[in-house]
C-alpha positions as CSV (number, residue, x, y, z in Angstrom):
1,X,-81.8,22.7,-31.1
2,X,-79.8,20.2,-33.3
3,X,-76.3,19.2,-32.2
4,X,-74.0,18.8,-34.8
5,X,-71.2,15.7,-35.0
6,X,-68.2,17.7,-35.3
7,X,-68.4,19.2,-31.4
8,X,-65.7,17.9,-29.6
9,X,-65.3,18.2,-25.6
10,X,-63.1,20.6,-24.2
11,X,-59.9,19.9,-22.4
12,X,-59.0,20.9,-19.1
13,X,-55.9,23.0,-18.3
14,X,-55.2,19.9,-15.9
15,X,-55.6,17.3,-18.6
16,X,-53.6,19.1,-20.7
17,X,-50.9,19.8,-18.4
18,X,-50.5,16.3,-16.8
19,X,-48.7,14.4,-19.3
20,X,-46.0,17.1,-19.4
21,X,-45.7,17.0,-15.3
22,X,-45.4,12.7,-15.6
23,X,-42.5,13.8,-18.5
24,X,-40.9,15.9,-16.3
25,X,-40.5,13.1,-13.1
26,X,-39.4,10.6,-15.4
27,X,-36.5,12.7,-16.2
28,X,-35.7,13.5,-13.3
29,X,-35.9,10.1,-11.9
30,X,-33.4,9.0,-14.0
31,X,-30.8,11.5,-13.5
32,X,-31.3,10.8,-10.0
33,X,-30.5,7.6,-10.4
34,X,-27.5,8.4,-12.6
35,X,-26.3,10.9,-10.3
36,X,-26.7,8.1,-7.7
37,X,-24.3,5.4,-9.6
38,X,-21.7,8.5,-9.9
39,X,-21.8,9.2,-6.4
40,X,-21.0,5.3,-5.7
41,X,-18.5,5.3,-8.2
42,X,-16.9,8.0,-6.7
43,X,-17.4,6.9,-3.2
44,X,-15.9,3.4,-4.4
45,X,-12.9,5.0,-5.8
46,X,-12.8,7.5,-2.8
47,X,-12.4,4.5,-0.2
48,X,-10.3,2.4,-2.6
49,X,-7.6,5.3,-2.5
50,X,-7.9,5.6,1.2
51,X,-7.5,1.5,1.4
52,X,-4.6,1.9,-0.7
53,X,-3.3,4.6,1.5
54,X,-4.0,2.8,4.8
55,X,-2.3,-0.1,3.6
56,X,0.9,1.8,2.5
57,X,0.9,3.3,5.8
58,X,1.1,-0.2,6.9
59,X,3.5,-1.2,4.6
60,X,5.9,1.8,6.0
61,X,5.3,1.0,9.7
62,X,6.4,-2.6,8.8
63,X,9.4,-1.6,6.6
64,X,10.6,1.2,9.6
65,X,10.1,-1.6,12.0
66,X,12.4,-3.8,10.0
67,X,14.7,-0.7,9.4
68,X,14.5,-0.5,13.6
69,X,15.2,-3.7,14.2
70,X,18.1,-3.5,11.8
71,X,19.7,-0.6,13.0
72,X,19.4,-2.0,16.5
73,X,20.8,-5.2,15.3
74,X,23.2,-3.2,13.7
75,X,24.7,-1.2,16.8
76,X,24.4,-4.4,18.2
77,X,27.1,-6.4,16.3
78,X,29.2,-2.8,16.1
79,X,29.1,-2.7,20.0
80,X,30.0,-6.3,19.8
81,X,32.7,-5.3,17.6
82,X,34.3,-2.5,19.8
83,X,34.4,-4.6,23.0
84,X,36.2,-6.7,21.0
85,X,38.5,-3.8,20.0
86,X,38.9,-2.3,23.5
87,X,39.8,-6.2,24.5
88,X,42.5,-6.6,22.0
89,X,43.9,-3.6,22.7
90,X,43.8,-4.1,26.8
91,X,46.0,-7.2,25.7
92,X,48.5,-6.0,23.2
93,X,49.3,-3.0,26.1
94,X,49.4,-5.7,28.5
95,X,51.8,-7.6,26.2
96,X,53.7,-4.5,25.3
97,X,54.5,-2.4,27.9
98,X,56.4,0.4,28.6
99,X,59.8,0.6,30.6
100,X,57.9,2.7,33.7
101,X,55.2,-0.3,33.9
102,X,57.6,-2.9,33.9
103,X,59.5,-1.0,36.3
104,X,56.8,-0.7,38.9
105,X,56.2,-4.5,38.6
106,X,58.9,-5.8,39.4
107,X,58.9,-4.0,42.2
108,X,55.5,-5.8,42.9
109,X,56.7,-8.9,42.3
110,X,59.9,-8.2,44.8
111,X,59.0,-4.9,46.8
112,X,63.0,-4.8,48.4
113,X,64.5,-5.1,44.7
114,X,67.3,-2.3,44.0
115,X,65.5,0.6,42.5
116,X,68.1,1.2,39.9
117,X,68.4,-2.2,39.5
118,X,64.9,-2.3,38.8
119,X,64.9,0.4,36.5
120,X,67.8,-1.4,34.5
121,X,65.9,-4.7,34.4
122,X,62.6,-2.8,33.0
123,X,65.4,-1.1,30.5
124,X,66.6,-4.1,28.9
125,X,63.4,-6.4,29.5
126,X,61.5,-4.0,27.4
127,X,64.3,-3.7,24.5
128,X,65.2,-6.9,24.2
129,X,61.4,-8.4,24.1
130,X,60.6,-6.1,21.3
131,X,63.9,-7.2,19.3
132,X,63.0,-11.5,19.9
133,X,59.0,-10.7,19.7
134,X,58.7,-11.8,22.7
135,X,55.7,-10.5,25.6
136,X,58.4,-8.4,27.9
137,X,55.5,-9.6,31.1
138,X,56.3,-13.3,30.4
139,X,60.5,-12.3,30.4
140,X,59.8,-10.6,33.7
141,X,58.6,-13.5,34.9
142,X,61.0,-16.1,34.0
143,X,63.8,-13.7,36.0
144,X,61.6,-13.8,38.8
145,X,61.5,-17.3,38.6
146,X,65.0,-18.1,38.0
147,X,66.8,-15.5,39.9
148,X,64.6,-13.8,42.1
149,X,66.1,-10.4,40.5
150,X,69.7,-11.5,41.3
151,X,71.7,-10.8,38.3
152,X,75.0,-12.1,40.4
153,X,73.2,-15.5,40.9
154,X,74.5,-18.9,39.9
155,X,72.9,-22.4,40.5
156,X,74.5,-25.4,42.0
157,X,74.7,-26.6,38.4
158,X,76.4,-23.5,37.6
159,X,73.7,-21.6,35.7
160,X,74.6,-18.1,36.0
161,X,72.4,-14.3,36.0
162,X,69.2,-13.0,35.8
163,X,68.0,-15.9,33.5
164,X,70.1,-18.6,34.8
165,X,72.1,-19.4,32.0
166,X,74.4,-22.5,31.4
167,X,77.8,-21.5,30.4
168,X,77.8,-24.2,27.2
169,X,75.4,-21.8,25.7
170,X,77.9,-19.2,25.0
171,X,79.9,-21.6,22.8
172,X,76.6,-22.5,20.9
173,X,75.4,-19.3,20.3
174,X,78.8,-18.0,20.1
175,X,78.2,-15.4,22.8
176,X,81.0,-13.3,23.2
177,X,80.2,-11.4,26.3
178,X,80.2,-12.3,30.0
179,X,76.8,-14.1,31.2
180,X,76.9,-12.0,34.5
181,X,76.2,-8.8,32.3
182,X,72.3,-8.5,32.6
183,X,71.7,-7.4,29.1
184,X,74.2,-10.3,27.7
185,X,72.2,-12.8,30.0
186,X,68.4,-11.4,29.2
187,X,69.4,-11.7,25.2
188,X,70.9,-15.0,25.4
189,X,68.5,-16.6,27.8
190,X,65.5,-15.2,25.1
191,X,67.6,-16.9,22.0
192,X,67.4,-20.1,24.1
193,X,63.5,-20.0,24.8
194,X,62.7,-19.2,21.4
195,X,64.9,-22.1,20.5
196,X,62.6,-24.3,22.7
197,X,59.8,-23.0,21.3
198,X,60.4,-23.5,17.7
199,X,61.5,-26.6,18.2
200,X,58.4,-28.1,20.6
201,X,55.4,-25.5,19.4
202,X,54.2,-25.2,23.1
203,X,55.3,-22.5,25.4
204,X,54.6,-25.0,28.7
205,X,57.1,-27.3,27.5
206,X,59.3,-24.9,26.3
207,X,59.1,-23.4,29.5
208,X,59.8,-27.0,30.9
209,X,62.7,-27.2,28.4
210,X,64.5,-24.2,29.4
211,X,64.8,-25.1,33.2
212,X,65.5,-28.9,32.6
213,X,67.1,-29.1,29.6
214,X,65.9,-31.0,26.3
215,X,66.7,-34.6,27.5
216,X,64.7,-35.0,30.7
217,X,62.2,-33.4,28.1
218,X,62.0,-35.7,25.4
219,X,63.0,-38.7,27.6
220,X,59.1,-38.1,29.3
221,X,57.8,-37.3,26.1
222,X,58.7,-40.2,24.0
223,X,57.5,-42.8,27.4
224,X,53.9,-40.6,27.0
225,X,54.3,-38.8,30.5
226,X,54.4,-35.6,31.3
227,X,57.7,-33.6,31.4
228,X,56.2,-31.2,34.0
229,X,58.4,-30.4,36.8
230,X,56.4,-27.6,38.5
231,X,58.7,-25.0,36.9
232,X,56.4,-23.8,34.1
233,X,53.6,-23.9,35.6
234,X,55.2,-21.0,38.4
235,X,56.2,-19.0,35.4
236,X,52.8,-19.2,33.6
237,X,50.9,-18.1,37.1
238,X,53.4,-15.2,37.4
239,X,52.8,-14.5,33.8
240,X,49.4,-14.2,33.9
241,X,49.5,-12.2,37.5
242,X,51.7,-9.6,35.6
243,X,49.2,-9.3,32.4
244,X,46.0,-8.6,35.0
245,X,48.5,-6.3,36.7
246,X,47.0,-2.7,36.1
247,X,48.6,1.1,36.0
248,X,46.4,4.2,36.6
249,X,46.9,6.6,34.4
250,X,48.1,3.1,31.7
C-alpha cells in the first residue's frame, strides 16, 4: 500500500481549541488588572476625600473652639463692663441723692434732730448741692461737723449757722441776707469751699482751709508741714459713712 507525501496528520478538537482558550485568559488578565488600578484609583480618591473631610471637621472643631472661647471671653469683658456700670451708678446715686434720703440721714447721724428741721436741711442741702456741683452727702457732713444741726449756733470766734460762717464773708461775697437763715448760710458756706478748693486743688485741705482759715494754711504749707488739724479728716470719715449709707427701696 504506497503512502503518498501530501498526507498530513489530523488535528484534535483540543489542539485546535487551545490557542483560543490561552487568548481568551490573556484578555482577561489584563482587564483584571486594569479594573484593579481603577479600583485603587478610586479607592485613593475615595479616602483622599474623606481625609479632606476629616480634616475640615477638624478645622471647624478648632475654629468653634476659638469662636467659644471668644464668646466667653466676650461675655467676660461685657460682664466686666456692667459691674463697672452698676458701680458707677451705686456712686453717682450715692453722690446725688434725693431730699427723702438725705432726710433720713441726718436723722442717722443725729437721731433727736427736729423732724421738720430735718426735712428743711435735706430741702436746701439737696438744692443748693446741685446748683454749686457739689456731692449733697459731703455738705451734710460738714453741718454735722460744724453745727451739730444747730442752725442758731455761733462759735466763740463768732462763726454763725448751720455751716459756721464768719460774718466778713458777707462783705466779700456781698451776701445780702442774714447768715442765721439756713438756706443764706448753706449757699454761702458752699461759695466759700469751692473757693478753697479752686484755689488749693485738694478737698482735705480745702476742708482744712474752711475751718482754719487760709493763713494757718499756707503758714504750714510753705514750712512743709502738714496743715491738718483733725477737722477734715472728721468730715471725710462722716462723708464716707454717709456714701456707704443704704435706703431700701433706693
Amino acid at each position: 500500500m504506497e503512502v503518498t507525501q501530501d498526507a498530513q496528520p489530523a488535528l484534535s478538537a483540543t489542539q485546535v481549541q487551545a490557542p483560543r482558550s490561552e487568548g481568551r485568559l490573556a484578555i482577561a488578565s489584563f482587564v483584571a488588572q486594569v479594573l484593579f488600578l481603577v479600583l485603587l484609583v478610586l479607592a485613593g480618591v475615595t479616602i483622599g476625600r474623606r481625609l479632606e473631610q476629616h480634616q475640615t471637621a477638624l478645622d471647624r472643631q478648632h475654629e468653634d473652639g476659638v469662636s467659644t472661647r471668644e464668646r466667653v471671653d466676650a461675655l467676660a469683658d461685657q460682664q466686666k463692663q456692667m459691674n463697672a456700670e452698676v458701680y458707677n451708678l451705686r456712686q453717682t446715686v450715692a453722690a446725688n441723692t434725693g431730699e427723702e434720703v438725705l432726710f433720713l440721714k441726718a436723722i442717722v447721724l443725729k437721731p433727736n434732730v427736729d423732724l421738720q428741721l430735718a426735712r428743711d436741711l435735706a430741702r436746701l442741702v439737696h438744692k443748693n448741692a446741685q446748683i454749686y456741683g457739689r456731692d449733697p452727702n459731703l455738705v451734710l457732713a460738714i453741718i454735722a461737723e460744724e453745727s451739730d444741726f444747730n442752725p442758731k449756733a455761733i462759735s466763740n470766734v463768732g462763726a454763725v449757722g448751720l455751716m459756721q460762717v464768719m460774718p466778713h464773708w458777707s462783705r466779700v461775697l456781698a451776701i445780702n441776707g442774714d447768715l442765721s437763715d439756713p438756706e443764706t448760710n448753706i449757699r454761702t458756706g458752699l461759695q466759700i469751699l469751692g473757693f478753697y478748693l479752686e484755689m488749693y486743688q485738694d478737698l482735705e485741705i480745702a476742708l482744712t482751709a474752711y475751718n482754719r482759715g487760709p493763713g494757718p494754711v499756707d503758714a504750714a504749707l510753705r514750712k512743709g508741714a502738714s496743715p491738718n488739724n483733725g477737722y477734715a479728716p472728721k468730715v471725710l470719715a462722716t462723708y464716707e459713712r454717709l456714701k456707704r449709707l443704704s435706703v431700701p427701696g433706693k
